[in-house]
KOLTORDREN-103692 format. One record per residue (C-alpha): residue in one letter; x, y, z. Coordinates in steps of 0.2 Angstrom, whole numbers, padded with zeros to 4 digits, always signed. Each point is the difference from the previous one (the first is absolute). Example, Ala and Ser with C-alpha at 12.3 -4.5 7.8 and 13.67 -1.06 7.14 Angstrom:
2
{A {+0062 -0022 +0039}}
{S {+0006 +0017 -0003}}
***
This chain:
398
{X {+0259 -0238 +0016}}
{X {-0012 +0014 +0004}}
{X {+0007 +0018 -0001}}
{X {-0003 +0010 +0014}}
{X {-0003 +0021 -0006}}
{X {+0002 +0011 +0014}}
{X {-0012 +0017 -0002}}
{X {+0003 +0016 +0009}}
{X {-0015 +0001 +0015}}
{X {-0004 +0019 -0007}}
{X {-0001 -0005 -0018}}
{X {-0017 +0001 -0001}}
{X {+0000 +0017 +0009}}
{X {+0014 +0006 -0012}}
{X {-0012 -0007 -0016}}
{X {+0013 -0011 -0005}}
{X {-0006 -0015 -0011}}
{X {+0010 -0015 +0000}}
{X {+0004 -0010 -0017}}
{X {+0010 -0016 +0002}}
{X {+0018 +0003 +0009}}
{X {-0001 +0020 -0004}}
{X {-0010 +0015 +0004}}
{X {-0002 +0018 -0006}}
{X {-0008 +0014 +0006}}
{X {-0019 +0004 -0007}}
{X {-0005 +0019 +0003}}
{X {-0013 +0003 +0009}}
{X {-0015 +0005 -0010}}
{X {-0005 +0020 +0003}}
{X {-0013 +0008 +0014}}
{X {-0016 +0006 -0010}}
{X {-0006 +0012 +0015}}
{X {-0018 -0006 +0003}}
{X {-0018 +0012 -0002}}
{X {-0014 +0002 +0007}}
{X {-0015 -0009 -0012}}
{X {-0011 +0010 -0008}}
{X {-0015 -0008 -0008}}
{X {-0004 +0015 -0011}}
{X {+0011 -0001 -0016}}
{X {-0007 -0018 -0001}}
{X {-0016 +0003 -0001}}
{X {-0008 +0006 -0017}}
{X {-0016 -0002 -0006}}
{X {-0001 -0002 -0017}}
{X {+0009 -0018 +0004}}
{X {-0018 -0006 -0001}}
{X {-0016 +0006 -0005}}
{X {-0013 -0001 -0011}}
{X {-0013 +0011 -0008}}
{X {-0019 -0001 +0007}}
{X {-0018 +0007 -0006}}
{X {-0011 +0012 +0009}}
{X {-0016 -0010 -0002}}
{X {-0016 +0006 +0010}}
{X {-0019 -0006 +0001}}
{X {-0011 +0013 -0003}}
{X {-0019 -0001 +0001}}
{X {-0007 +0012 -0013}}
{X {-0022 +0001 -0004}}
{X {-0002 -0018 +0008}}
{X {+0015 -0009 -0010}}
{X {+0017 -0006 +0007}}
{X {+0016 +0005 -0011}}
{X {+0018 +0000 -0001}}
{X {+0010 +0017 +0000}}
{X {+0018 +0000 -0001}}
{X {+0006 +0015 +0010}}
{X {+0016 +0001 -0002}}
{X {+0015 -0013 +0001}}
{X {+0015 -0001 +0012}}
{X {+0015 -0012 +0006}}
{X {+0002 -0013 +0013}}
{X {+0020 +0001 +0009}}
{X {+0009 -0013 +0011}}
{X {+0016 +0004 +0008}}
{X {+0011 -0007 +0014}}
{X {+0018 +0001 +0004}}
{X {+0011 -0015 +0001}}
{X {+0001 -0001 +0020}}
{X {-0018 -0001 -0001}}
{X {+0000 +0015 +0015}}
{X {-0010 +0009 -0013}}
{X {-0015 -0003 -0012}}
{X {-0014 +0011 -0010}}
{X {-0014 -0002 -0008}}
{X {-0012 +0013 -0010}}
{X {-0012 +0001 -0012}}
{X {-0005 +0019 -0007}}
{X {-0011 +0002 -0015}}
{X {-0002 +0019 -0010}}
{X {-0018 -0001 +0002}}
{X {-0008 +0011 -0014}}
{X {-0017 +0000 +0005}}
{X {+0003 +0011 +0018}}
{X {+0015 +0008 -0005}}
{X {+0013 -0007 +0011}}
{X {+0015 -0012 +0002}}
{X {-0011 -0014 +0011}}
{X {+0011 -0009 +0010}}
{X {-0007 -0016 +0003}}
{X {+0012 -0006 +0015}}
{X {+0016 +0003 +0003}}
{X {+0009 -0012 +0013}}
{X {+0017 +0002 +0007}}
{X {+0008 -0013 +0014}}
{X {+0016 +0001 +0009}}
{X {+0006 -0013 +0012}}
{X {+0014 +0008 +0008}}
{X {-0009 +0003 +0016}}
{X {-0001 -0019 +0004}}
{X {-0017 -0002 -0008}}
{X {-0010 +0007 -0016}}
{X {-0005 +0019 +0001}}
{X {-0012 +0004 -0013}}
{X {-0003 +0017 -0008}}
{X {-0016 -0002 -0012}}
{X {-0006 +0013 -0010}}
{X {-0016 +0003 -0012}}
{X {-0009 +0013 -0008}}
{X {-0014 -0003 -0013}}
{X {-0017 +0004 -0003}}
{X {-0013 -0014 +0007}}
{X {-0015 +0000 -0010}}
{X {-0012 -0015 +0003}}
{X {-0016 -0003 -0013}}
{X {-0013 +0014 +0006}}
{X {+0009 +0008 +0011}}
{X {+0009 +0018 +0000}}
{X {+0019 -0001 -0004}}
{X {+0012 +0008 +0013}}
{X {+0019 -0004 +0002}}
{X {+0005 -0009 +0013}}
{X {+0018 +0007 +0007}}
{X {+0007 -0013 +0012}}
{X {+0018 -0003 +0010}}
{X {+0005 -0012 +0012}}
{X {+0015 -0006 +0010}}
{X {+0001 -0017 +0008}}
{X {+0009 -0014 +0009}}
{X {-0002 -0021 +0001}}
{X {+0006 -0014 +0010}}
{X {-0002 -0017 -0009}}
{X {+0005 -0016 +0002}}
{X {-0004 -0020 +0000}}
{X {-0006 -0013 +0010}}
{X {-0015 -0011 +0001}}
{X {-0017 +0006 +0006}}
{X {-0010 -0009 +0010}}
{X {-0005 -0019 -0003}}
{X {+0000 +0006 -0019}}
{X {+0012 -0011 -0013}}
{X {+0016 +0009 -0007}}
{X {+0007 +0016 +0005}}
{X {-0007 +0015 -0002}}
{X {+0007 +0019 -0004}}
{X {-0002 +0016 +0014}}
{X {-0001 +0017 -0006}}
{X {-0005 +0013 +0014}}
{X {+0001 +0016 -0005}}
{X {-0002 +0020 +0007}}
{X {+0000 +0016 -0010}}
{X {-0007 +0016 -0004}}
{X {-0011 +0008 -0011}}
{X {-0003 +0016 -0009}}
{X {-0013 +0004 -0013}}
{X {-0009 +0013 -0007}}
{X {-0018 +0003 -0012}}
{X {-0003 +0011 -0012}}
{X {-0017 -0001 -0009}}
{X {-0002 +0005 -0017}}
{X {-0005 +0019 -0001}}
{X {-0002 +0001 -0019}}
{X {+0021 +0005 -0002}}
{X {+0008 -0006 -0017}}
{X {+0015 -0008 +0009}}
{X {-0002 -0012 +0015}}
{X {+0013 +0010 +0008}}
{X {-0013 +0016 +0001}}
{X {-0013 -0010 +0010}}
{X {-0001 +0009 +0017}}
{X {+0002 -0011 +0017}}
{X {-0015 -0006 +0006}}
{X {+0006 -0009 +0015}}
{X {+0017 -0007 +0007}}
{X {+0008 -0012 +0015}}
{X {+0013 -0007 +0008}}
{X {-0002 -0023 +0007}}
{X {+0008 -0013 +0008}}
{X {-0002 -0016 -0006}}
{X {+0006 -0017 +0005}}
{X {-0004 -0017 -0008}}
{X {+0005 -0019 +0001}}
{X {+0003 -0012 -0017}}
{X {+0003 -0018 +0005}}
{X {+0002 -0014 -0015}}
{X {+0003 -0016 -0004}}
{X {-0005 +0002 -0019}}
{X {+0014 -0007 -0012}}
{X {-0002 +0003 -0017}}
{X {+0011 -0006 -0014}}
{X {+0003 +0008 -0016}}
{X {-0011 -0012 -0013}}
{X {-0012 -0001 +0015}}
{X {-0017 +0013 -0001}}
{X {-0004 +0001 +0021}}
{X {+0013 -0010 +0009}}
{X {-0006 -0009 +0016}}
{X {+0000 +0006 +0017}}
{X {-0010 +0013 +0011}}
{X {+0002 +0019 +0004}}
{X {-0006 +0012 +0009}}
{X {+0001 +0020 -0001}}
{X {-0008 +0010 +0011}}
{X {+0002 +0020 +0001}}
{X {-0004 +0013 +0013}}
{X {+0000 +0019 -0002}}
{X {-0006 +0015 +0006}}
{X {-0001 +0018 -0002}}
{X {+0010 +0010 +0014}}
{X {-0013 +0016 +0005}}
{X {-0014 -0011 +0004}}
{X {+0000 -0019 +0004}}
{X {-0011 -0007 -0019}}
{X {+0010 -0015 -0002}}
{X {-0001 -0012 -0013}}
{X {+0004 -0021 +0001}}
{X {+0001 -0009 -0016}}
{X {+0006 -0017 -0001}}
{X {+0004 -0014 -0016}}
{X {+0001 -0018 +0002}}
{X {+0006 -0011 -0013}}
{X {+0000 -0021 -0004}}
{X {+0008 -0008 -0017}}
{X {+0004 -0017 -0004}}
{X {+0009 -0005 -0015}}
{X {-0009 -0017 -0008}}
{X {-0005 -0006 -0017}}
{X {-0014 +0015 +0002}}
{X {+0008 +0012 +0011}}
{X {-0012 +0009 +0012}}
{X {+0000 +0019 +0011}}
{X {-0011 +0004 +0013}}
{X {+0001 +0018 +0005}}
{X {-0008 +0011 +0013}}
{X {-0001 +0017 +0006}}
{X {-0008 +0012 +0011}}
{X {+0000 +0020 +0006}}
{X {-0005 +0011 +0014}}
{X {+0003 +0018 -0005}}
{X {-0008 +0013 +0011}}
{X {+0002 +0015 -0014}}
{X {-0007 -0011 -0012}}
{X {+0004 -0009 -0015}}
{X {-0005 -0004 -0019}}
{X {-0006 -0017 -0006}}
{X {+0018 -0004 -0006}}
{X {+0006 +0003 +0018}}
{X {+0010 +0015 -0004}}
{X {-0002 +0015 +0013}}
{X {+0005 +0018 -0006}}
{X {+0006 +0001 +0018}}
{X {+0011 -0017 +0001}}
{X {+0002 -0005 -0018}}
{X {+0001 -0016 -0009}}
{X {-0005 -0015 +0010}}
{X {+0012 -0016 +0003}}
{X {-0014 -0010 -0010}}
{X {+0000 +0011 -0017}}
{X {+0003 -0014 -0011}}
{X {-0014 -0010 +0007}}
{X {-0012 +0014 +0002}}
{X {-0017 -0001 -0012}}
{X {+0008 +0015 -0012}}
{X {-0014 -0006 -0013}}
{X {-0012 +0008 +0011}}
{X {-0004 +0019 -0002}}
{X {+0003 +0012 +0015}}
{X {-0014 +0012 +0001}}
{X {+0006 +0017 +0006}}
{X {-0010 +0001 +0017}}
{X {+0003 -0017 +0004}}
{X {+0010 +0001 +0018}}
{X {+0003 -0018 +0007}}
{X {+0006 -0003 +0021}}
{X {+0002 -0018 -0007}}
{X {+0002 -0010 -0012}}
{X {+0003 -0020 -0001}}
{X {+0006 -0011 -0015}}
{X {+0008 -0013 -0009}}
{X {+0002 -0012 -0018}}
{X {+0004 -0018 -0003}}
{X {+0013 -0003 -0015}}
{X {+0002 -0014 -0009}}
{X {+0017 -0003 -0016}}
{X {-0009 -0003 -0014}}
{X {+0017 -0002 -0009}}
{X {+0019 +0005 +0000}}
{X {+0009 -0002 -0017}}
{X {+0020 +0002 +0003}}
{X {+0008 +0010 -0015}}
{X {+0017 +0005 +0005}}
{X {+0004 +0010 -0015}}
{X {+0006 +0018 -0003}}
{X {-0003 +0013 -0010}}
{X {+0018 +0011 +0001}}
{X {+0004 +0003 +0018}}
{X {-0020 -0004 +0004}}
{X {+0000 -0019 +0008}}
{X {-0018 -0007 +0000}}
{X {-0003 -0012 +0011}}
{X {-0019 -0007 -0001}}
{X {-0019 +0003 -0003}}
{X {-0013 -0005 +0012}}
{X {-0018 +0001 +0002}}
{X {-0011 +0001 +0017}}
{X {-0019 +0000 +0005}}
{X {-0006 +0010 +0013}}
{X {-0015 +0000 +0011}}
{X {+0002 +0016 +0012}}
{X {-0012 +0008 +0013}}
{X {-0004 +0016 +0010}}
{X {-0010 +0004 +0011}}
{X {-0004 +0015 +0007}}
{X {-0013 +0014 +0011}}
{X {-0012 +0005 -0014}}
{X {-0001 +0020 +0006}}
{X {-0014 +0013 -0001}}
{X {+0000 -0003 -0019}}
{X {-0007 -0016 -0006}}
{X {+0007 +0005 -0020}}
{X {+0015 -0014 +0004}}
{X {+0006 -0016 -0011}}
{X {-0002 -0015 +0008}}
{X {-0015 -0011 +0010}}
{X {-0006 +0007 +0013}}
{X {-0002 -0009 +0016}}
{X {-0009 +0012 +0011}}
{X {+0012 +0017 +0003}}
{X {+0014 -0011 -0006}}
{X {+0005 -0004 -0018}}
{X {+0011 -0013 -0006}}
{X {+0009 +0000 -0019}}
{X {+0004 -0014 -0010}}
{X {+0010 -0005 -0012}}
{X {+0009 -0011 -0013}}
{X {+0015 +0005 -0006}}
{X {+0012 -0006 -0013}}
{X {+0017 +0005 +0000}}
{X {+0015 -0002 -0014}}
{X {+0018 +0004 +0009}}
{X {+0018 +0001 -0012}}
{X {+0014 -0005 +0014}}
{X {+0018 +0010 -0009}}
{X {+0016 +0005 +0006}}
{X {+0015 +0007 -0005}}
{X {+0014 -0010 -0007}}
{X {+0014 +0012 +0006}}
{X {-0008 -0002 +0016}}
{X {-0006 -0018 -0001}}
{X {+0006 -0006 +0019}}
{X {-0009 +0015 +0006}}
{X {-0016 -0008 +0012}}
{X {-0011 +0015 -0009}}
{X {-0013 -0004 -0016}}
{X {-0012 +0010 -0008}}
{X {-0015 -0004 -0004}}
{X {-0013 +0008 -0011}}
{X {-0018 -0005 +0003}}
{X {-0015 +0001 -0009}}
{X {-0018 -0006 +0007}}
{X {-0019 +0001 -0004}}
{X {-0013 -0002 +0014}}
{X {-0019 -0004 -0001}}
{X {-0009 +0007 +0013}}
{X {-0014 -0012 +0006}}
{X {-0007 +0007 +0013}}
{X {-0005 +0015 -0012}}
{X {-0007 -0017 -0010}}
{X {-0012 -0004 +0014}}
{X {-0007 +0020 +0006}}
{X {+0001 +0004 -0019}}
{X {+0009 +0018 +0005}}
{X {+0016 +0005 -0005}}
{X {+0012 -0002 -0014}}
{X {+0003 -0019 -0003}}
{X {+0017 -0003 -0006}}
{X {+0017 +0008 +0004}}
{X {+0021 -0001 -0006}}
{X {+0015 +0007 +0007}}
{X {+0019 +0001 -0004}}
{X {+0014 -0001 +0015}}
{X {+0018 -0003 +0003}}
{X {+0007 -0008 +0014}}
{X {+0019 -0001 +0006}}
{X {+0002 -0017 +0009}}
{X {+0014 -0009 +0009}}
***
């Protein structure tokens, strides 16, 4: 015999709850009037940083040495909506008297897309040439997306972007802080710049495999002296991984060896540019061209930590990198010369640490301290020049 319970139509609009035969009444639970969110309160820096040296190459009486400047810290922010996100690293930099700010990033997405406010202000001083701090901001948007590209395997990512710029020079005049240098020189750009990918790179692999392409174009709003720099990129991930990179700039006002312009900044290829190489103070290139071959030499896994430090692997790379260039009135330059062009060369080999946080050990972000020596042999071959180089870096990769 089945029981037949009969339940009130509304029951459910009344929040009764019904246990075998009999029911009783379950108060409603109370209104907690809603607010608007406000990203703010949940951001704070110190939920992740670390410390960072102020190290510099200086060339003093025909030798190459370290100074360290100064120190600083590196902070990563971002609030749990993920509308919101910042980035900075600033560094109390003791030889030019200032608090440098190396960048400072902040993006918003609340407009539909990523808004970008960058930030930087540090003194640029490049092997023989004259320091003067470089004052930039910048405003910017991007579209991306992906899709597939051409007849080429995978899918590739889009990023079109379109912003503005703001930077200003001051050379150094002899005053005891950065801060005293007098302008020498200021502007306002637009830019605009395309980055498509397919590069994939895993955490225990070195390049990852794929391709990319970045290529940036900007110019100065008084007078049309633009500038077209572009970086194109191929890894693959085997028993002996390999990287091909390449790169290229057009700068009408005229750049270093390194491709940095004091009117446009860091180029998009600075961590493939020949940086062993001097930069002699009257040396104004139109263009520059580029590009290394990297082959793994090894990638030991560690996976240790040292209190909240989580260190991840060592590797080692090999190098072989390239630039060429127009050689200028002055024929005191580096390299072989092939005509009124000269072309550097060199072998470089380069020992990375990859390390994260442990508190933050999900995050896509590690850090990597690099150290590297190259031998310069095209110096070898015309017998000029210094011989040998070394450096120190850190990168911030996801």
């Amino acid at each position: 015999m089945i029981a037949r319970i009969n339940v009130p139509s509304d029951a459910a609009a009344r929040g009764n709850v019904l246990f075998n035969d009999t029911m009783r009444q379950v108060p409603a639970p109370p209104t907690v009037p809603s607010k608007p969110y406000f990203s703010l309160p949940y951001m704070n820096p110190l939920d992740f940083w670390f410390p960072v040296p102020l190290i510099r190459l200086v060339e003093n009486n025909e030798t190459v040495k370290l100074s360290f400047d100064g120190a600083g810290v590196y902070s990563m922010m971002s609030d749990p909506a993920g509308r919101f996100s910042f980035s900075a690293l600033v560094y109390g930099d003791f030889a030019y008297r200032m608090a440098a700010v190396d960048y400072f990033k902040w993006q918003t997405t609340v407009p539909g897309f990523p808004l970008d406010v960058d930030f930087s202000d540090t003194v640029v001083s490049d092997y023989g040439d004259n320091p003067y701090r470089d004052t930039r901001a910048a405003l910017s948007g991007s579209f991306s997306r992906s899709a597939g590209f051409l007849l080429l395997p995978g899918r590739f990512n889009y990023k079109i972007s379109l912003g503005g710029v703001y930077a200003r020079i001051a050379d150094n005049d002899g005053g005891e802080s950065a801060y005293q240098w007098e302008e020498t020189g200021s502007a306002f750009g637009i830019y605009s710049g395309l980055f498509l990918s397919s590069l994939r790179r895993k955490q225990h692999e070195i390049f990852g495999t794929g391709l990319s392409l970045n290529v940036k174009g900007i110019t100065v709003l008084d007078s049309f002296k633009p500038r077209i720099e572009g970086l194109f990129r191929a890894g693959v991930e085997t028993r002996f991984p390999f990287s091909l990179s390449l790169y290229g700039a057009y700068d009408k006002n005229g750049m270093n060896m390194h491709g940095v312009s004091r009117s446009y900044g860091q180029p998009v290829f600075e961590d493939y540019a020949s940086v062993e190489y001097s930069n002699p103070y009257d040396l104004r290139l139109t263009w520059l061209f580029g590009g290394e071959i990297s082959a793994g030499l090894f990638s030991v896994e560690i996976q240790k930590n040292f209190s909240h430090a989580y260190f991840n692997r060592v590797y080692g790379l090999l190098t072989v990198r390239n630039a060429l260039y127009k050689n200028g009135v002055s024929q005191d330059r580096e390299g072989t010369a092939i005509g009124n062009l000269r072309l550097t060369q060199s072998l470089v080999l380069k020992f990375g640490l990859v390390s994260s946080f442990i508190p933050i050990k999900t995050s896509p972000f590690f850090i990597e301290p690099v150290i590297w020596g190259a031998w310069k042999f095209s110096n070898t071959i015309t017998g000029e020049g210094y011989l040998l180089n070394y450096g120190v870096g850190l990168k911030v990769n996801n």
